[in-house]
MIFITOR-564198 format. One record per atom (N, C-alpha, C, CB): z, y, x; residue in one letter. Coordinates in steps of 0.05 Angstrom, whole numbers, plus 32768, in hexadecimal, padded with zeros to 4 digits. Atoms other than C-alpha are relative to their C-alpha. Glycine has a CB too. Layout:
BEGIN
ZYXA
...
***
This chain:
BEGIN
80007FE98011X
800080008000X
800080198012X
801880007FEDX
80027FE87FECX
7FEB80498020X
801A800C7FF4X
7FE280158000X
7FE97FE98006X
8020807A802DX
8004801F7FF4X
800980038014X
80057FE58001X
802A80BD800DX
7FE980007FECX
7FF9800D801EX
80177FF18018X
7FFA80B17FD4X
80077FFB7FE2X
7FE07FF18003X
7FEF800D8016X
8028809E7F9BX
800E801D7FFCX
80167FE18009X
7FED7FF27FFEX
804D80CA7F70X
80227FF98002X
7FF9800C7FEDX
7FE1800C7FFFX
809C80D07F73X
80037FF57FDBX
801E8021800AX
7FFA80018011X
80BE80A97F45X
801980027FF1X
7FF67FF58000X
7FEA7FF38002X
80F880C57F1CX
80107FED7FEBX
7FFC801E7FF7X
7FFD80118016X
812380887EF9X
801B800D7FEBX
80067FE1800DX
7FF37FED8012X
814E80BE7EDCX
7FF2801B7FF2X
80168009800FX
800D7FEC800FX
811980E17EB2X
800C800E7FE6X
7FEA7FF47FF8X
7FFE7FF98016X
812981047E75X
7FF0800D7FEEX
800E80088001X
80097FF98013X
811681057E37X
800D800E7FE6X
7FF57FEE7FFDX
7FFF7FF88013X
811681347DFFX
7FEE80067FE8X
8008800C8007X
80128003801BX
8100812C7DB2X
800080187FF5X
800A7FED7FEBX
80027FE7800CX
80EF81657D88X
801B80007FEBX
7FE180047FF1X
7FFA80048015X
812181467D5CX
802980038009X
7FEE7FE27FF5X
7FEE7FF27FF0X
815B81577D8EX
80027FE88017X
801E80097FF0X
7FF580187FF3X
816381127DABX
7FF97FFA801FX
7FF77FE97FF0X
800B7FFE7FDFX
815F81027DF2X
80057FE38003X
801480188019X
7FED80177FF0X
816A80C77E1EX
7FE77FFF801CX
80047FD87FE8X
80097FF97FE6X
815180B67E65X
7FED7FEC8003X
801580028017X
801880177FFCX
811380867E7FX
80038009801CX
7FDE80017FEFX
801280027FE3X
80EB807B7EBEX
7FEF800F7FFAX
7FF37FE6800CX
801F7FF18007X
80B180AE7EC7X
7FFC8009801BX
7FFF801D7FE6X
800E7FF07FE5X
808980D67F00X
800580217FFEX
7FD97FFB8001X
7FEE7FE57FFBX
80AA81197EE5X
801D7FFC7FF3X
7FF2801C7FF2X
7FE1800C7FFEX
80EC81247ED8X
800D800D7FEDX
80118003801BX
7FFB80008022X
80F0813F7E92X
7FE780057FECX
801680197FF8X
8016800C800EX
80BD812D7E57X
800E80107FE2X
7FFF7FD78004X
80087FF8802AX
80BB81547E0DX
7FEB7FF07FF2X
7FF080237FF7X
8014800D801BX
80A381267DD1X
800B80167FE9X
800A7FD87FF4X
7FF67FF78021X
809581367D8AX
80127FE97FF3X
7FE480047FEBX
7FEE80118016X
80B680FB7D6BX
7FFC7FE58011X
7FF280007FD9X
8002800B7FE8X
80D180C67D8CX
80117FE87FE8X
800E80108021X
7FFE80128019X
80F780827D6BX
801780007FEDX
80007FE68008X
7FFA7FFE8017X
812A809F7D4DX
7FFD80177FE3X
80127FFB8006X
80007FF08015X
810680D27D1CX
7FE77FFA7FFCX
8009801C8003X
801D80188007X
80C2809E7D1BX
800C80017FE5X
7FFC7FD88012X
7FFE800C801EX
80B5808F7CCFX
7FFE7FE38008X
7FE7800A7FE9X
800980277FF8X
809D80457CEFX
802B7FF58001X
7FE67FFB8037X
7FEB800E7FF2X
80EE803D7D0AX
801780167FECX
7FFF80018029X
7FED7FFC8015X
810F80657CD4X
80027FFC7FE6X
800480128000X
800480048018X
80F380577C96X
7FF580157FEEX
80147FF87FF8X
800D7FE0800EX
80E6809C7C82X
7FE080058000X
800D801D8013X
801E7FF57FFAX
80A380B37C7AX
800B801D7FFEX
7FE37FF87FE8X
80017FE47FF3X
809980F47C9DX
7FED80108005X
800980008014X
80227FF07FF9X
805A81297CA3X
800B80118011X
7FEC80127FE7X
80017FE77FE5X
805381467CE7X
7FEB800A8006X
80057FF9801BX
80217FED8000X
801D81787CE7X
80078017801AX
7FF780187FD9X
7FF97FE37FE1X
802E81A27D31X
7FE8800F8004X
80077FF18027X
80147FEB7FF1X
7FEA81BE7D3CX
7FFC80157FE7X
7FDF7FEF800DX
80177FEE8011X
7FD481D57CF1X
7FEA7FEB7FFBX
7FF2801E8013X
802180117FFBX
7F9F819E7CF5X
80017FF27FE0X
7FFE7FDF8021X
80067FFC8015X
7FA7818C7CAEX
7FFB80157FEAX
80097FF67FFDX
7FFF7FE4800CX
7FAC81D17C93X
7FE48001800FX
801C80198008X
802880067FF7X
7F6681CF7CB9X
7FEC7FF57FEFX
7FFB7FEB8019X
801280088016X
7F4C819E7C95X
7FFE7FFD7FE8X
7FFB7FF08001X
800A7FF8801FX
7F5681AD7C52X
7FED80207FFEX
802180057FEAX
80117FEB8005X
7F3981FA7C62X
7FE17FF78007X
800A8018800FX
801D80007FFAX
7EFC81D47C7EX
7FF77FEB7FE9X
7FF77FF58022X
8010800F8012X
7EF481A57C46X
800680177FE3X
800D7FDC7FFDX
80047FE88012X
7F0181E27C10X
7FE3800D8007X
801880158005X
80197FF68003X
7EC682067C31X
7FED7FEE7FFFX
7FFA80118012X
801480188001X
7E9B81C47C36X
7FFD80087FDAX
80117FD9800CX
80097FFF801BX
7EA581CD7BEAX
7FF7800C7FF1X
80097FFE7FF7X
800E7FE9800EX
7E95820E7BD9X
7FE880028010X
8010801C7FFEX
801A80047FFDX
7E5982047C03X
7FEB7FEE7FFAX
7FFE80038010X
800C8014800DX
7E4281CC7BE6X
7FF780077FE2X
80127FE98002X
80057FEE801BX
7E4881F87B9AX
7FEA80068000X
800E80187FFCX
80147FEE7FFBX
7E1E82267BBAX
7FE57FF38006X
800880108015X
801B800D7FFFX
7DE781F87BD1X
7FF67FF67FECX
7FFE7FEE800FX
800D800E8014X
7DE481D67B95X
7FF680157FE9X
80137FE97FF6X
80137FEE801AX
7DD4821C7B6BX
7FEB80088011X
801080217FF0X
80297FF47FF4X
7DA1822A7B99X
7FEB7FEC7FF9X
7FF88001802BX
8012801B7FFFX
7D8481E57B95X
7FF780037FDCX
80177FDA800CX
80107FFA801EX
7D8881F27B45X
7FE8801C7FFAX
801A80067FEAX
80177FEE8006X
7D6A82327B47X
7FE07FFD800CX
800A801A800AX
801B80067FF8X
7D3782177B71X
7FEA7FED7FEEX
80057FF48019X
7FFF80118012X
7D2A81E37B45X
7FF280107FEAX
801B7FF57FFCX
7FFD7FF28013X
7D2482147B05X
7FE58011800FX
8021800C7FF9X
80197FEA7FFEX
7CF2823F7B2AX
7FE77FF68007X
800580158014X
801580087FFEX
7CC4820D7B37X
7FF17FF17FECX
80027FF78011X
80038008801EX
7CCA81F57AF0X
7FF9800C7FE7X
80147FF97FF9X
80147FE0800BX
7CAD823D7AD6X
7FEB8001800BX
800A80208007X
801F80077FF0X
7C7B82317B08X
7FEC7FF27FEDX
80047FEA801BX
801880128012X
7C6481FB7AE7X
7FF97FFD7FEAX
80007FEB7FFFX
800B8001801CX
7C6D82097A9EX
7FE880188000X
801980057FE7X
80137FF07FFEX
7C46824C7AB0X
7FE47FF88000X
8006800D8014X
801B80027FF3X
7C0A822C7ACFX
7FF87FE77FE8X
80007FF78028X
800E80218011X
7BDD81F47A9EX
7FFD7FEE800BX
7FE57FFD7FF5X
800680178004X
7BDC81B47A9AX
7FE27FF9800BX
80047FFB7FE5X
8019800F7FF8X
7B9A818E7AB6X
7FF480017FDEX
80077FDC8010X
80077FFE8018X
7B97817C7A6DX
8000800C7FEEX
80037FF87FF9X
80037FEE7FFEX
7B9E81BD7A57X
7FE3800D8002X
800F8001800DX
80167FFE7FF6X
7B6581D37A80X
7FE77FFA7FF0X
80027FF48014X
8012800D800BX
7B3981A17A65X
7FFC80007FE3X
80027FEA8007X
7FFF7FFF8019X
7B4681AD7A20X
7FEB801C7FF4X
802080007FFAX
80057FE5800EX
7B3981F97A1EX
7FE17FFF800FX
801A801E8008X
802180087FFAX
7AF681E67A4AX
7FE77FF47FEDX
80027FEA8013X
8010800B8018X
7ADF81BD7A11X
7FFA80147FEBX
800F7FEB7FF3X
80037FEB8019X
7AEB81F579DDX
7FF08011800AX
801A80107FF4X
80137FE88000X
7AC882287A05X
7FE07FED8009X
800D801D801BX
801780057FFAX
7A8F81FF7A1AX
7FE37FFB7FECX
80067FED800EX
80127FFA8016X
7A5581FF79F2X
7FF87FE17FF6X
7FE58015800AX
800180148003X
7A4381CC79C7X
7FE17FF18001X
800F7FFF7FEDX
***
């Protein structure tokens, strides 16, 4: 094993939970902050618990709210689009149409 390329190791680390709790381990520094550790786990207490630290669900409901009101919006465009190409076509005649009023004016 080379010398001098390892870190130190500290078997009196400490740890602290967000939840106040501490206790000590082995580690390569020599104190460690968690968010939730086993005794304020829902797995090892029974509790169910919502930990949201960043915002990251408050995220994704504002990005699935605008997903929704842009999705509204596409779909009245898509109707109005729809609707204006459906004046289009009652405007303009029929083939059979055409051929009808061809017959009346043509001579007999």
């Amino acid at each position: 094993m080379r010398a001098n390329i390892h870190p130190n190791w500290n078997p009196e680390a400490k740890v602290t939970c967000a939840c106040g709790e501490t206790f000590t381990t082995g580690s390569t520094v020599p104190s460690i902050r968690v968010e939730i550790c086993s005794k304020c786990h829902p797995f090892f207490t029974g509790q169910q618990k919502f930990i949201d630290t960043l915002g990251q669900v408050d995220k994704f409901y504002k990005k699935t709210e605008i997903a929704k009101v842009k999705q509204e919006e596409r779909k009245k465009v898509l109707e109005a689009r729809k609707s204006r190409i459906d004046d289009k076509k009652k405007e303009r005649p029929t083939l059979k149409d055409l051929l009808m009023q061809a017959r009346k004016h043509a001579p007999s």
